[in-house]
N, C-alpha and C positions, 0 to 999 in steps of 0.2 A: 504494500500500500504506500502512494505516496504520504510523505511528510504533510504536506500542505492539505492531507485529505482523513487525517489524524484527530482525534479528540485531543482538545487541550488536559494537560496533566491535570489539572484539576479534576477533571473528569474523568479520571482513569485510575482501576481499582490498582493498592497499591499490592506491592508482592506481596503474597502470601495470604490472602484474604479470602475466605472460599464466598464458593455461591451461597451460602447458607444465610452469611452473614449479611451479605447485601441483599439479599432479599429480606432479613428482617430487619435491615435498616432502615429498606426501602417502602415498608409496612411502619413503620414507624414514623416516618418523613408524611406519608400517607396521612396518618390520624392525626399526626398536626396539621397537617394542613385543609384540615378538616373543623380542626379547631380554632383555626387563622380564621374561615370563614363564619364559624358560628361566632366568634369577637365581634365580627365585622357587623354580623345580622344586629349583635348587643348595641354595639353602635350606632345602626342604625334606629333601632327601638328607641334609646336614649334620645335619638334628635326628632323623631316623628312624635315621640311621647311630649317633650318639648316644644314644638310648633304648635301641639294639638291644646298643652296649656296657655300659650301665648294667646292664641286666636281663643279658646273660651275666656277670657280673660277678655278681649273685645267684644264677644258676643254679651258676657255679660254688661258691658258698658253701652252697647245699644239695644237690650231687653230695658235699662235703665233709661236709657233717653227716651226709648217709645213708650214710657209709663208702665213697664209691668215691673216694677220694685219688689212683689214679694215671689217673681220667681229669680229674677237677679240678684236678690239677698239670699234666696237657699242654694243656687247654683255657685257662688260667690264663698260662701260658709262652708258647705258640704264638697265642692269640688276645684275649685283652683286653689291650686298648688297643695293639693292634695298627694300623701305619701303614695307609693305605687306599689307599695308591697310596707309592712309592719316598720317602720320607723327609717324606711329610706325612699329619696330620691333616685331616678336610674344613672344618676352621677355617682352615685353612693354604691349600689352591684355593681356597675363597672369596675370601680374602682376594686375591691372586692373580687371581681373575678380578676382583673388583670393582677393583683399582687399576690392572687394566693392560686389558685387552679392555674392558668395561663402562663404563669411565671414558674411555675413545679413545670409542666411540660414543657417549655420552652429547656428550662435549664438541663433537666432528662434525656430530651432530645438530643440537645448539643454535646452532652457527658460522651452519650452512647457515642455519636460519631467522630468525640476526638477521641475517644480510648480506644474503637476499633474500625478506625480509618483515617488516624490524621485530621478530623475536621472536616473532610471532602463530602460535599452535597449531592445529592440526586445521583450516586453513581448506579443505583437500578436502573434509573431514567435516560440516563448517559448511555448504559451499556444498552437499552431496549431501543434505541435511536440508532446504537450500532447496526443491529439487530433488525431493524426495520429499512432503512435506506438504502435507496440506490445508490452504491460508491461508485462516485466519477463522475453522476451523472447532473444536471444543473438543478437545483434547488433543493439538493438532496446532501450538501456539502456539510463534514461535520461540523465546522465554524465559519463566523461570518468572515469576507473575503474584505474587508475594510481597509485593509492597509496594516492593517495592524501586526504585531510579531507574535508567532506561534511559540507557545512554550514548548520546551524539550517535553 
């Protein structure tokens, strides 16, 4: 194989490493990344949970202009800025899941792949890319052609 048609070392399982292990690294890289996006949905919730007090926080200011005061006084009492679960804001689970669940995984993750592989990411992904592509052929190249220098 040519050089220039080679994974970067990064991407290349180091000696002595079996299949065994990249593929439960590769299941592992997996479930975080599973857990990158359920973050992401938390996030998401956080800002839509957010908007959606902002705006009843308006609606009750115009239930109050248009004279209906005593559903604007119990909508106002009973629901804005109302807890979203027993004594927190979703600023407050965020928080909460990023320092304690998300932060154990994250750190786990990373343990596993510097103690059995150097730190190197996706090497399941890396090698099923070997695995999959047409070598030689155009858009099928293992790294991009930018000008840039291929590592040993």
């Amino acid at each position: 194989m040519d050089d220039a048609d080679r994974p970067l070392a990064e991407h290349t399982r180091p000696e002595g490493v079996d299949d065994a292990t990249v593929e439960a690294l590769g299941k592992l890289s997996e479930a975080f990344e599973v857990v990158e996006d359920a973050r992401g949905h938390l996030y998401g919730f956080h800002r839509l949970t957010g908007m959606a007090d902002l705006a009843l926080g308006e609606a009750v200011d115009l239930l109050r202009k248009a004279g209906h005061t005593d559903h604007a006084d119990r909508i106002e009492a009973e629901l804005v800025g109302r807890n979203v679960i027993e004594g927190r804001w979703t600023f407050q689970i965020m928080e909460e899941y990023d320092d304690g669940y998300y932060a154990t995984f994250k750190r786990l993750e990373a343990g596993a792949r510097d103690d059995l592989v150097g730190g190197k990411r996706h090497l399941f992904e890396a090698e099923m890319k070997e695995d999959r592509r047409t070598h030689g052929r155009r858009h099928h190249e293992a790294v991009p052609h930018d000008g840039g220098e291929q590592s040993p």
